[in-house]
N, C-alpha and C positions, 0 to 999 in steps of 0.2 A: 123409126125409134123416136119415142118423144125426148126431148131436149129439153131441160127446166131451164132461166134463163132468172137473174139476181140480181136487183138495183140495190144494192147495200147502201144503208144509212145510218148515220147515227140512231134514228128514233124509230126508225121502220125500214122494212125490206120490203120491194117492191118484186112480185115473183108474176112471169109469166113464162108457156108453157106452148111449145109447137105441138101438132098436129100427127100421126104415126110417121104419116110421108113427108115432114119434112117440109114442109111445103107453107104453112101459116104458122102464127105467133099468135097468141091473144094474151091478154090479161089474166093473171090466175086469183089473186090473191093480195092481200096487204097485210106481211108483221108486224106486229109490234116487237120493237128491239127493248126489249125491258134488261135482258144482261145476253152475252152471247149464248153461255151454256141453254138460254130457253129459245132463241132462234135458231140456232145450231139444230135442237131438238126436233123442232118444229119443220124446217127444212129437209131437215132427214126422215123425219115422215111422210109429209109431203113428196120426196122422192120415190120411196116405196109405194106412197098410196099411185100415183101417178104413171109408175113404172117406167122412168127416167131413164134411160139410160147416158146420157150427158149432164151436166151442172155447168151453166155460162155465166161468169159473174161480170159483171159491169166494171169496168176499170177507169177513172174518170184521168183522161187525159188534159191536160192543159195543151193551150193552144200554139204553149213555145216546145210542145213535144216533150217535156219533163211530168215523172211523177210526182207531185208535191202531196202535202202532210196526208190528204184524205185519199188519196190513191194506195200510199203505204198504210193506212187503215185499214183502207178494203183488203189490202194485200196478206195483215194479219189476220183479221178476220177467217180471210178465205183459209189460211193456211191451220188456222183452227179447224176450220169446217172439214179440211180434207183429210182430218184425220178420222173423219166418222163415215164418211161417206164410202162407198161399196162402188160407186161410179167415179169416173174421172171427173178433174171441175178445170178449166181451160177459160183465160180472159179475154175479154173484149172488148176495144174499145166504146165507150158513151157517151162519147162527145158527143153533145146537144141535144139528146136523148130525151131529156125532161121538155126541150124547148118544141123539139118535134111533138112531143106529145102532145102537152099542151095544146099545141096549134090544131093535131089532132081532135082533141077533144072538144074544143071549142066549134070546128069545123062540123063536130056531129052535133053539134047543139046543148052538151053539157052546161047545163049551167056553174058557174064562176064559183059560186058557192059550195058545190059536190067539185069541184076540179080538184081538191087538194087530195079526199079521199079515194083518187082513181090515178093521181098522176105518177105514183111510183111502179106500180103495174104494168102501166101506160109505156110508161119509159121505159122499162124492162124486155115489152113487146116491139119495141123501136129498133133498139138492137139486140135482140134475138133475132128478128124478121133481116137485118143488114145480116148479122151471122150464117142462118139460113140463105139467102139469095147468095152471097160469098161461095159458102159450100155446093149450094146448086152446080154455080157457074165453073164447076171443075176445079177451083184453085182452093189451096187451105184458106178460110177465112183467114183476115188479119186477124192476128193477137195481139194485144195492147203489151207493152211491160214484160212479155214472156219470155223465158230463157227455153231452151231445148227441156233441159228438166222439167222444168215447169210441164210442157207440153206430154209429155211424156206419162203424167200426172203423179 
């Protein structure tokens, strides 16, 4: 099953996308978040065009283990989103996410100047790829922030 995978941001969404088996993450795509109702939209085609049958959104964790202001953004956001969506949408955490990538990118020789318009993607495929390996290795991936409900979708 492909798995779409959501760095939610204020200004953009970073969207990447696993592989049938589960198996790889890459980069898909960069939103622009101009209001929700057009990311929303945009995402929910993207799922169908894709044939999705998961949605992982990025839950940015602080490092003292609390959700703070942009974590309960994302949290709205998503909960917007999950009322359009046809598939379940399940969080995970993204701590460091952007930083891994980054290091990423940089390591493939990206130049500094294109890093900005690749790193949300980037990040998205960071953990998705953690999500993926988690599910591999028999156990439920961590969810960041989730209650049973949640999970449940």
């Amino acid at each position: 099953m492909v798995i779409l995978a959501l760095d939610i941001g204020e200004a953009r969404i970073g969207v990447a996308a696993s592989d049938e088996t589960e198996l790889l993450a890459s980069p898909r795509a960069l939103l622009r978040r101009r209001s929700d109702a057009a990311a929303i939209e945009a995402i929910v085609r993207t799922v169908a065009e894709t044939g999705a049958g998961l949605v992982v959104a990025g839950l940015p964790v602080s490092f003292d283990g609390q959700l703070h202001a942009q974590a309960e953004a994302v949290r709205r956001f998503a909960a917007k989103l999950r009322r359009r969506l046809v598939v379940p949408l399940v969080f995970a955490d993204e701590t460091l996410s952007t930083v891994r990538a980054e290091e990423q990118l940089r390591t493939a020789g990206v130049r500094p100047e294109r890093i900005r318009e690749r790193i949300d993607a980037a990040a998205a495929a960071v953990f998705l790829q953690d999500y993926l390996d988690a599910r591999r290795s028999g156990g439920r991936p961590p969810i960041a922030g989730e209650s049973a409900a949640d999970a449940a979708g």
